[in-house]
C-alpha positions in Angstrom: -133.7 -94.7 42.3 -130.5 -93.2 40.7 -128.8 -94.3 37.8 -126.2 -97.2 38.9 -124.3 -100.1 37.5 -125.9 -103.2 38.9 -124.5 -106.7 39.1 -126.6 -109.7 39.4 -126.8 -113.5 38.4 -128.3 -114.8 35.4 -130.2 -118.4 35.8 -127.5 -120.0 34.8 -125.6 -118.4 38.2 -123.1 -116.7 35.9 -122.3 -112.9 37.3 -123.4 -110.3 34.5 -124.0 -106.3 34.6 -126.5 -104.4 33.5 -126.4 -100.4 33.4 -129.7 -99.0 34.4 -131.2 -95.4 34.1 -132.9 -93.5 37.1 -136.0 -94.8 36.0 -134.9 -98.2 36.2 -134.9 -98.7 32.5 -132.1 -101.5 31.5 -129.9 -99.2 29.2 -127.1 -102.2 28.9 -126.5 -105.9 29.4 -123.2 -107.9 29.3 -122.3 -111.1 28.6 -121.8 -113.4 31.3 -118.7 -114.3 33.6 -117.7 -116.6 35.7 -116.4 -114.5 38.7 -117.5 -111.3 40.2 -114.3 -109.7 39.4 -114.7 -110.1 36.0 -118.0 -108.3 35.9 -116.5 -105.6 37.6 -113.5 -105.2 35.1 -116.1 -105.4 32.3 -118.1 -102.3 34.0 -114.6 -100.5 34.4 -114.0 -101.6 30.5 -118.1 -99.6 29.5 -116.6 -96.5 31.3 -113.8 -96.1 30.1 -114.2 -96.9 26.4 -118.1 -95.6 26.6 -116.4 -92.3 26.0 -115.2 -92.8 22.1 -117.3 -93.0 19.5 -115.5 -95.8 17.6 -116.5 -98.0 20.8 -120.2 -98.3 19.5 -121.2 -100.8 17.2 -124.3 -99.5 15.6 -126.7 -102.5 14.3 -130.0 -103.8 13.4 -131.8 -106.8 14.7 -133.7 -109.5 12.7 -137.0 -107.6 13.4 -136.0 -104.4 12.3 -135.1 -102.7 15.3 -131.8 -101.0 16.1 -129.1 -102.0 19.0 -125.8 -101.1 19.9 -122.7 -102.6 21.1 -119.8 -101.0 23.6 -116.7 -102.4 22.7 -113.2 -102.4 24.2 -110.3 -101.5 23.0 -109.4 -104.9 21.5 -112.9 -104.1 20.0 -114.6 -107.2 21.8 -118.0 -106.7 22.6 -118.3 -105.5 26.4 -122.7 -104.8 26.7 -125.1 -104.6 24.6 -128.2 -102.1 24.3 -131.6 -102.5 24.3 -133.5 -102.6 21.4 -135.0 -99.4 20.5 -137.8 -99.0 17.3 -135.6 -96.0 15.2 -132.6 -95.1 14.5 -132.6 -92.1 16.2 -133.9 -93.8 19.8 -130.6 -95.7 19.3 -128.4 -92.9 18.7 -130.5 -91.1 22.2 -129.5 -94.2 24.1 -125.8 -94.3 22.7 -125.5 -90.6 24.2 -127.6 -91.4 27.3 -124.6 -94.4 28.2 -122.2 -91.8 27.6 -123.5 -89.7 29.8 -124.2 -91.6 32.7 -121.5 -95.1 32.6 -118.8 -92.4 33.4 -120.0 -91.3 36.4 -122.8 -94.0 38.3 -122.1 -96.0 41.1 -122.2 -100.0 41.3 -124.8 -101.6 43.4 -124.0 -105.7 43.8 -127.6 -107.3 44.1 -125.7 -110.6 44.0 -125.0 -109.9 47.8 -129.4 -109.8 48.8 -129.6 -113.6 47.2 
């Protein structure tokens, strides 16, 4: 498996992305939308603001462990990370999305339901 852009249904039959590594580890989630097209404007919003620093939004969850938010440019909250156990996990995972968001492909697994 290579690392992709996926978009998919939640329960609720709401279309959402998630940005997933090579080893199929969920690196982001988004919120969800109502139409297709507006997941695939979010995932064109993660690449190209996943590129500047002040797009993250470093925080910490009630249980101690850290998280990150990608944010636009009107600084509304596009995904949100995993969480990871330290701080410096978080900061790995922040560099991971810049890495890959750029550059992956979108696979629609809306289309196999």
């Amino acid at each position: 498996m290579s690392a992709r852009f996926e978009i998919a249904k939640d329960a609720a039959g709401q279309f959402i992305f998630r940005l997933k590594a090579a080893n199929g580890e969920q690196l982001l989630r988004s919120e969800s939308y109502t139409t297709k097209a507006s997941a695939q404007n979010g995932i064109a919003s993660v690449k190209k603001n996943c590129k500047l620093d002040e797009r993250y939004e470093k925080l910490t969850a009630s249980n101690g462990q850290f998280y990150f938010n990608v944010l636009a440019a009107n600084y509304q909250i596009i995904a949100t990370s995993e969480l990871y156990t330290t701080h410096a996990a978080r900061e790995h995972g922040i560099s991971v999305v810049k890495q890959l968001a750029p550059k992956v492909a979108i696979a629609d697994a809306t289309a196999a339901r």
